[in-house]
C-alpha positions, 0 to 999 in steps of 0.5 A, a space after each residue: 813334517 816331524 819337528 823340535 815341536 811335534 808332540 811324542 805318542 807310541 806303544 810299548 811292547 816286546 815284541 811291537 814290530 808288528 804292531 799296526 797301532 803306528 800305520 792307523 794311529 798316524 793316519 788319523 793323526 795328519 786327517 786331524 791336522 795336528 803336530 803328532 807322531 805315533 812311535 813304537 817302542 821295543 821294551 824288554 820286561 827286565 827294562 819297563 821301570 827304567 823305560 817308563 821313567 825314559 818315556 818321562 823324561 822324553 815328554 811322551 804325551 801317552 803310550 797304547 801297552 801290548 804284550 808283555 806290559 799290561 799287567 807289570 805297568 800297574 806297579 809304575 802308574 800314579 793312578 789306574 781308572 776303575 775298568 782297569 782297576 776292576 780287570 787288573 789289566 792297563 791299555 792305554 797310559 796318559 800323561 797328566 801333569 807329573 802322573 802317569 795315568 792308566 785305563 782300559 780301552 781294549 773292553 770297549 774294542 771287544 764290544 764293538 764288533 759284537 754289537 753290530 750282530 742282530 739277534 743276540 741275546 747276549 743274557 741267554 748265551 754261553 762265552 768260553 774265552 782261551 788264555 788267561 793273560 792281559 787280553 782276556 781280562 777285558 775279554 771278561 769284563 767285556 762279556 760281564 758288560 754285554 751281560 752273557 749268562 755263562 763266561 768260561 776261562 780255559 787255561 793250559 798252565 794250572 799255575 798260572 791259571 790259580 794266580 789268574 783266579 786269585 788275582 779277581 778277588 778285590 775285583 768287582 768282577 770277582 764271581 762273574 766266570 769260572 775257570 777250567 783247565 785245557 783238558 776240560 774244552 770238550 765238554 765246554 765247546 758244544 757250549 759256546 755261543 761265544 768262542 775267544 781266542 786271547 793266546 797269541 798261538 797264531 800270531 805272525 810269523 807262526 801263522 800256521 798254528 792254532 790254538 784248537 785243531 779242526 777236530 777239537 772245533 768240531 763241536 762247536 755249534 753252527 751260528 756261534 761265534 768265533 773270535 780271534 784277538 789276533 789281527 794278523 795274519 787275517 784270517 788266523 788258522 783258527 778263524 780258518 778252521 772255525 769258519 768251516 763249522 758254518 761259525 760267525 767269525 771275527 778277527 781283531 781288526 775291529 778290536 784294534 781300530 776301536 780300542 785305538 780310537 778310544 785311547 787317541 779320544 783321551 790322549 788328544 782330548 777330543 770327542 771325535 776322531 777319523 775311525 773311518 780313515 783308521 779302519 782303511 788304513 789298516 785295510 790298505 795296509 792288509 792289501 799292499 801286503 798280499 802278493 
């Protein structure tokens, strides 16, 4: 029962409709028995200093940040740990006495699902990421940190993917990959042992796009990996299209419930919390959805 004394968590978006952080989140929140509830919060970018200063005033313990927000929040944080310093990219907001406080848990939600595949010698292997955004920040350092020989960032605007380039250069990370525009994917595809989506192209309720066609994924050698951030709908078309290159693939299911794990770990200050009662949730939740 939500009260006069039930302690305020959410996530910050635009849009968050369809974030599924609230169904896993209050889950394990009543598994642990505590005075919490999970919120999401529709906040346009023209309104994000007003709202996190709303978010202050409300007595919000912590917030998750999804698109837009990850990159813009660090202008409105006391203080930033070095992972998000380093991937210049914020996940995860805690409250601490008058500070609001930032990190990255997304790097280790990345990961996880990755190192549960046997056999891979990550030193040896080849990762091309798609998009230059938030998401593919910590998809970077995640790749720095499993130790991939060759880490490739392909961009569409050239623009915007200069300003990516130049926004690693107080980065400890500054160095650890190359970028390359569109135009360049057919040469770097027959390369990828590891291949991320981080664009939100398929994204519900655009379900049938992808960001690469059945002919540009042709190339792809057998046994890679595929990887979509998107975690709905489950499985995007681009996994759809990868799977029928005999590729490993990987939704962003995994991606979630970790990384959400993580953030709940700091904002309630716990060494444990039910990842298996999260990880259902979400399944049950995939369930009642199909017809």
């Amino acid at each position: 029962m939500i009260t006069g004394k039930t302690k305020l968590l959410g996530v910050i978006g635009y849009p968050v409709e369809h974030s599924l952080s609230p169904v896993m989140h209050n889950v394990a929140i009543a598994k642990l028995g505590l005075d919490y509830v999970y919120l999401p919060f529709p906040i346009a970018p023209e309104n994000l200093e007003i709202a996190i200063a709303g978010l202050a005033s409300l007595g919000i313990i912590g917030f998750s940040v999804t698109i837009p927000h990850k990159q813009a929040i660090l202008s409105f944080l006391s203080e930033v740990s070095p992972i998000a310093q380093a991937i210049g990219a914020v996940n995860t907001v805690t409250r601490q006495g008058d500070k609001w406080v930032g990190t990255n848990t997304d790097v280790e939600g990345f990961i996880a699902p990755l190192q549960t595949i046997d056999d891979q010698n990550w030193h040896q292997k080849t990762a091309v990421i798609l998009g230059n955004g938030g998401a593919a920040r910590a998809v970077v350092a995640g790749c720095v940190q499993l130790g991939l020989a060759e880490i490739h960032v392909v961009g569409r605007n050239s623009h915007k993917l200069s300003e990516f380039s130049r926004s690693w250069e107080n980065s400890p990370l500054a160095g650890k990959f190359q970028v390359h525009e569109w135009e360049e994917l057919p040469k770097l595809i027959p390369q990828a042992d590891l291949l991320v989506n981080t664009t939100p192209v398929g994204m519900y309720p655009r379900v049938d796009e992808s960001p690469l066609s059945m002919d540009e994924l042709g190339d792809l050698p057998s046994r890679a990996i595929a990887y979509d951030l998107i975690y709905i709908p489950k499985p995007t078309k681009f996994l759809q299209l990868a799977a029928k290159q005999k590729t490993i693939v990987i939704d962003g299911l995994e991606m979630l419930v970790q990384q959400g794990a993580a953030a709940l770990k700091i904002w309630l200050q716990q060494e444990t919390v039910p990842v298996v009662e999260m990880r259902q949730a979400l399944q049950n939740h995939f369930a009642a959805k199909k017809p």
